[in-house]
Every structure is written in C-alpha cells, then in structure tokens.
C-alpha positions in Angstrom: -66.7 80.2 8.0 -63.8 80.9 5.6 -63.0 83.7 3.3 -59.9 82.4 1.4 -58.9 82.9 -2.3 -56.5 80.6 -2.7 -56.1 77.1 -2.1 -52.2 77.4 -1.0 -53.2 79.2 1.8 -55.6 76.6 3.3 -52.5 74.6 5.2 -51.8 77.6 7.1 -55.3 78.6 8.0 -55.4 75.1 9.3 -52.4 75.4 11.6 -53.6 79.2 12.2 -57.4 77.4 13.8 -55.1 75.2 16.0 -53.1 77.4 17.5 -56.3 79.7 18.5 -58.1 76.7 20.2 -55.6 77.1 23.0 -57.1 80.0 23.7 -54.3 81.4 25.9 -52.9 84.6 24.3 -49.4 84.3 24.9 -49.2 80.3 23.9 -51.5 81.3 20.7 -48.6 83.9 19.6 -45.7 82.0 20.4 -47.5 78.9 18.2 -48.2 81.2 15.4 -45.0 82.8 15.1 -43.3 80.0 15.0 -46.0 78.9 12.1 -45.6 81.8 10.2 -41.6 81.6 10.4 -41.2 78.3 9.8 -44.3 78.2 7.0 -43.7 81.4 4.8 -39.6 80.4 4.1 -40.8 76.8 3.6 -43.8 77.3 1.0 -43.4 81.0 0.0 -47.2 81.7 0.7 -48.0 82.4 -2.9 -51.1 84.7 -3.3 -53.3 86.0 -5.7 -51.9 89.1 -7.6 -54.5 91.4 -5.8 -52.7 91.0 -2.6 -49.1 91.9 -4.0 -50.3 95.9 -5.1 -49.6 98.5 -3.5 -51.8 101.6 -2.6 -50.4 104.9 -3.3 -50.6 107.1 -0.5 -51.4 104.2 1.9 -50.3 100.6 3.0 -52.8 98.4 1.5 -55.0 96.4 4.4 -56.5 92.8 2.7 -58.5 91.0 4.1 -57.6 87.5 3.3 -59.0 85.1 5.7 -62.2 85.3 8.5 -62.4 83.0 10.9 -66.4 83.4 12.5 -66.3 80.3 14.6 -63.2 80.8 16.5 -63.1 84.5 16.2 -59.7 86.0 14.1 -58.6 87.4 11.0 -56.0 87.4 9.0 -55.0 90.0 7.1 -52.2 90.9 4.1 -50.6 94.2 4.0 -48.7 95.6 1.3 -46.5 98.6 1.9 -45.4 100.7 -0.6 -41.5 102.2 -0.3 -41.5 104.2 2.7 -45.1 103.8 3.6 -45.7 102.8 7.4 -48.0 103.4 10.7 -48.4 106.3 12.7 -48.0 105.3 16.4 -50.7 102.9 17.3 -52.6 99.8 19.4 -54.3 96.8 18.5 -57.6 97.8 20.3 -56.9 95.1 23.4 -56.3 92.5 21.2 -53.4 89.5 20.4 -51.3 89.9 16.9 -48.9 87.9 15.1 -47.3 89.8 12.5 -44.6 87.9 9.7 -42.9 89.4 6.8 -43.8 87.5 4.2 -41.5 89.6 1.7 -39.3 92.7 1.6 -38.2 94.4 4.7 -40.2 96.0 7.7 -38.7 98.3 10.7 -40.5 97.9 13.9 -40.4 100.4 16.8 -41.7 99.1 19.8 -43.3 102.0 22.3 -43.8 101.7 26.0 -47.0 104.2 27.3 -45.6 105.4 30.1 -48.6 107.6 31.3 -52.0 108.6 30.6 -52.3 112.3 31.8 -55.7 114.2 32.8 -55.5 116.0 29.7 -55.7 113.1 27.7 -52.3 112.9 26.3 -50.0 110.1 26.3 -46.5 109.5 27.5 -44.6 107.1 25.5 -40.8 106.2 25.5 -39.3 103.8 22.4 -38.3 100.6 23.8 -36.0 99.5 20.5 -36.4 98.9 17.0 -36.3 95.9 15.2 -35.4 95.1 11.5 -37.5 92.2 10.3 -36.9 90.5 7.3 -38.5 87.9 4.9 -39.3 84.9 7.5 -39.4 86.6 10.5 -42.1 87.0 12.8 -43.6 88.8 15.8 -46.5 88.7 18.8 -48.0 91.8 20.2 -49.7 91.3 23.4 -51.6 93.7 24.9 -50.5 95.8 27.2 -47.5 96.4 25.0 -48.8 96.7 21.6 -48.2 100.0 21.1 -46.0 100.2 18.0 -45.2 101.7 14.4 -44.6 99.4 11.1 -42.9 101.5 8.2 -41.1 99.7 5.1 -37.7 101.6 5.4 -36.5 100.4 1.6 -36.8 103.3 -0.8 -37.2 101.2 -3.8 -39.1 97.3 -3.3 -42.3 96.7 -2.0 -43.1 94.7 1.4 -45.6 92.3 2.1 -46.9 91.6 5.6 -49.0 88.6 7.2 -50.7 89.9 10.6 -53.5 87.5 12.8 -55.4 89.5 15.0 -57.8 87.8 18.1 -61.0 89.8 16.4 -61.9 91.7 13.8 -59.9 94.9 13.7 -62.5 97.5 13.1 -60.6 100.2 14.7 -57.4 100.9 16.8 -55.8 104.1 18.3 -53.3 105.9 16.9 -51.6 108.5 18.7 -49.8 111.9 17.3 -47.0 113.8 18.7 -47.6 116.8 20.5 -44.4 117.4 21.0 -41.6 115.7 22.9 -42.7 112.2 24.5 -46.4 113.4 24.3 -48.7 112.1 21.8 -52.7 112.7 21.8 -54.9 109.5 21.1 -57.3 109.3 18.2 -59.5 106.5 16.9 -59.0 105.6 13.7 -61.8 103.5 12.0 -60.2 100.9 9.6 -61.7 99.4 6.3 -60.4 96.7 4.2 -58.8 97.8 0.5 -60.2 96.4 -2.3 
C-alpha cells in the first residue's frame, strides 16, 4: 500500500488518507491545503537527499508516496533556477500543491474555447507568488496552469497530491496570441 522512504513523512501520509476518505474533491483540497500549510512550517518535512537534486534541463518529478487502496499519489518536485511548466492540466483530476521550500510563481489560465481546429483559447486569470508554507488546490475544470521557480539562484522544492496516478497530462503550446495547440505529454517518475 505504501511507498515511503522515510519515516518523518508517515504523520502526513496519515492526515493525507483522511482527508481522501471524504471523497468530495473540493473538501479533500481544502483539508489538504490546510495540512500541508500548517504541517510543512511546523515539522519542515525532512527528506531523503534524493528528493532535494535537481535535474538539469528539467524539474525533477519523485515519486514519494502511492496510495493503491484509496487511490493518490504524492509526489516531490524539485525545480532547478528558472526551470518551470509549459501550460498544462491535471488530466481531470484534484491536486494540492505546497511549497515545501524556495519560491514558486503560479499563473492560473482560464480555457476560454476549444475551436474546430483543435486549438485552445486561454486568457491568464493572475499569478500568484507562493512561498515556503503556502499551499494550493486545483480542481478541475480550472486546472489549467504553469509552475516555474522565478529565483535565478536557489533551488525549490514542491509537495503536489494528485486524486490518481498522473501518467500523463496536456500541455498546450502557443500558437500565437491567446491560442495554444494541446499535446499529451506522457510523464515518468526521475530516479
């Protein structure tokens, strides 16, 4: 049922099994936001070195927990300076994402239209600077987002729960003005 490495992760997990037994989306991201915000600051969610590297090229994607009974993951991502996300969903699924440390900018995007040609129509609904502590639900329909690590110089380390195992996503890249063409992307854990 588990997949953990380290024992000072097991109180979360814990608290992360409770909140997806209410198995309503929007009540299972509002209790694990507020988990993650007030956990993280409180015990500083110490993990194994492995987790803290980052990928050149790349944000690193970690799989550090895997939940087969009730049916999430839980992921670390580490994010090198100025690595981030194209443009993408969560594949119709819930997320909590918390900054465990460092600094992450988040760009919320609202689709706007789904054209006969297949392209997209997005318009960027805000940004938001989220720091160490802070923590975030994506719902769908309005998941469609981009992470990047804005600081040119210290790495960022990110916590994200997702309602399934996130196999693949769409991303979508700009055609030009507020069009963007989708594309799946298949994803793989790192190391």
């Amino acid at each position: 049922m588990a997949l953990t490495e380290c024992a000072v992760v097991e109180p979360l997990i814990e608290r992360l099994r409770d909140a997806v037994r209410l198995r309503d989306a929007a009540a299972i991201g509002d209790r694990i936001k507020k988990d993650l915000e007030d956990f993280i600051p409180a015990s500083g969610l110490r993990l194994p070195e492995r987790y803290r590297q980052p990928k050149a090229g790349s944000y690193a994607r970690r799989l550090l927990y895997q939940d087969e009974e009730l049916g999430f993951t839980a992921l670390v991502m580490t994010w090198g300076p100025g690595q981030g996300t194209a443009l993408h969903d969560h594949a119709g699924m819930w997320c909590v994402e918390g900054v465990m440390e460092g600094d992450l900018e988040v760009t919320r995007y609202e689709l706007l239209e789904e054209r006969e040609d297949g392209a997209c129509r997005f318009a960027q609904r805000g940004a938001v600077h989220a720091a160490a502590g802070s923590a975030g639900s994506l719902i769908p329909p309005f998941d469609h987002h981009v992470l990047a690590n804005a600081d040119p110089e210290r790495v960022a380390i990110t916590l994200h729960v997702y309602g399934g195992e996130m196999s693949q996503c769409t991303i979508f890249e700009p055609i030009g003005g507020d069009l963007y063409r989708p594309l799946t992307r298949h994803l793989s854990y790192d190391d």
